[in-house]
C-alpha positions as a printed Julia matrix, in Angstrom:
102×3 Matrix{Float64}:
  87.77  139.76  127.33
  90.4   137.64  126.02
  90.94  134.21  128.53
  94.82  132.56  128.1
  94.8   129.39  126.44
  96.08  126.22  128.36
  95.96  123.75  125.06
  98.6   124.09  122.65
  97.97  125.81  119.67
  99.14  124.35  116.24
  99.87  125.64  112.96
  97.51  124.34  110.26
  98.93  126.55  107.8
 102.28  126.79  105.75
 101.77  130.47  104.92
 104.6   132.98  106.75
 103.7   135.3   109.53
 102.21  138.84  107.86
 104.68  141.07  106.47
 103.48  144.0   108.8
 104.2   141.93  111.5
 107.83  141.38  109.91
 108.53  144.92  109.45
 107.23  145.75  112.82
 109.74  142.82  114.43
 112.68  144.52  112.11
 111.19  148.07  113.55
 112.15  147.2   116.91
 115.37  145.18  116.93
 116.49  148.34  114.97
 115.13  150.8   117.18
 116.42  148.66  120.39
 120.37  148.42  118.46
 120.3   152.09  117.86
 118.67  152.69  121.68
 121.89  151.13  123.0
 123.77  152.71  120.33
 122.85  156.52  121.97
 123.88  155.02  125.5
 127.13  153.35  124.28
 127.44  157.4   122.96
 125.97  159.14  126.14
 128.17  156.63  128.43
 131.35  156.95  126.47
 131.12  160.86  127.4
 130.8   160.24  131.04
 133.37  157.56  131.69
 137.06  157.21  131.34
 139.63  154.8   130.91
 139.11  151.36  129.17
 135.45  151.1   129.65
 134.95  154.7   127.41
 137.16  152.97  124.45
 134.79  149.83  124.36
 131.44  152.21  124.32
 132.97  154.06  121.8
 133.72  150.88  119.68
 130.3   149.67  120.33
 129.17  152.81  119.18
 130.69  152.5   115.94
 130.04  148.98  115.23
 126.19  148.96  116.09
 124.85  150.79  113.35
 126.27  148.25  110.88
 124.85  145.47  112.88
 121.67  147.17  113.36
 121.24  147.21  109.78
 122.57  143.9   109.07
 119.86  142.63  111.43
 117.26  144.68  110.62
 117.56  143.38  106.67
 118.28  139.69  107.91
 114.86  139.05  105.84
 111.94  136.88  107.17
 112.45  133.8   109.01
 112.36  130.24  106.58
 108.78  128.69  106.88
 109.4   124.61  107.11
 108.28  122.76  104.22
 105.44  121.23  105.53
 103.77  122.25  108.95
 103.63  120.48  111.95
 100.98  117.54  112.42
  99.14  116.16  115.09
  97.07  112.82  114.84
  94.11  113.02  116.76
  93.06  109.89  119.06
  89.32  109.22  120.05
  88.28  109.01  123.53
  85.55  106.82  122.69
  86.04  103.72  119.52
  84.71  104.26  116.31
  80.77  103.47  115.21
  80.74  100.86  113.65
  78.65  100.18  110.23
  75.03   98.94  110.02
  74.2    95.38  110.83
  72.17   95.03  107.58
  75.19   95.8   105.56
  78.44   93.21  105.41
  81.55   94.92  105.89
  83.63   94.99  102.34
């Protein structure tokens, strides 16, 4: 069982997200365009007047947008990732008593 995190969670890593978990992100924006596309279609047969000429012309127009979405290509990593400096609760041990510090 999986408990929600409160913390923040940082990026130690510069590497992109996995490319199956591109593809599937380009899987569903294309199936969601193409969704609206069928009720832009389905709606455009029902109505009349003004509204049926817009669903028609967002019926036509989605596809290329769908695609030009879909092939957008995967997000630009920064160049470096994020840091975070960590700060001690408690000071620092110091060095042995026996030894001078340098």
């Amino acid at each position: 069982m999986a408990f929600p995190r409160s913390e923040q969670v940082y990026r130690i890593t510069g590497a992109p997200t996995a490319l199956s978990d591109d593809m599937r992100g380009r899987q569903r924006r294309y199936l969601l365009s193409m969704g609206v596309r069928t009720l832009c279609f389905i709606g455009a047969t029902i109505v009349s007047g003004p509204l049926r000429w817009v669903l028609i012309v967002g019926a036509v127009l989605l596809p290329y947008l769908a695609v030009v979405f879909a092939n957008a290509g995967r997000a630009a990593m920064p160049s470096q990732p994020p840091t975070t400096v960590y700060q001690a609760s408690r000071p620092a041990l110091g060095g042995s008593p026996d030894v001078p510090p340098q």
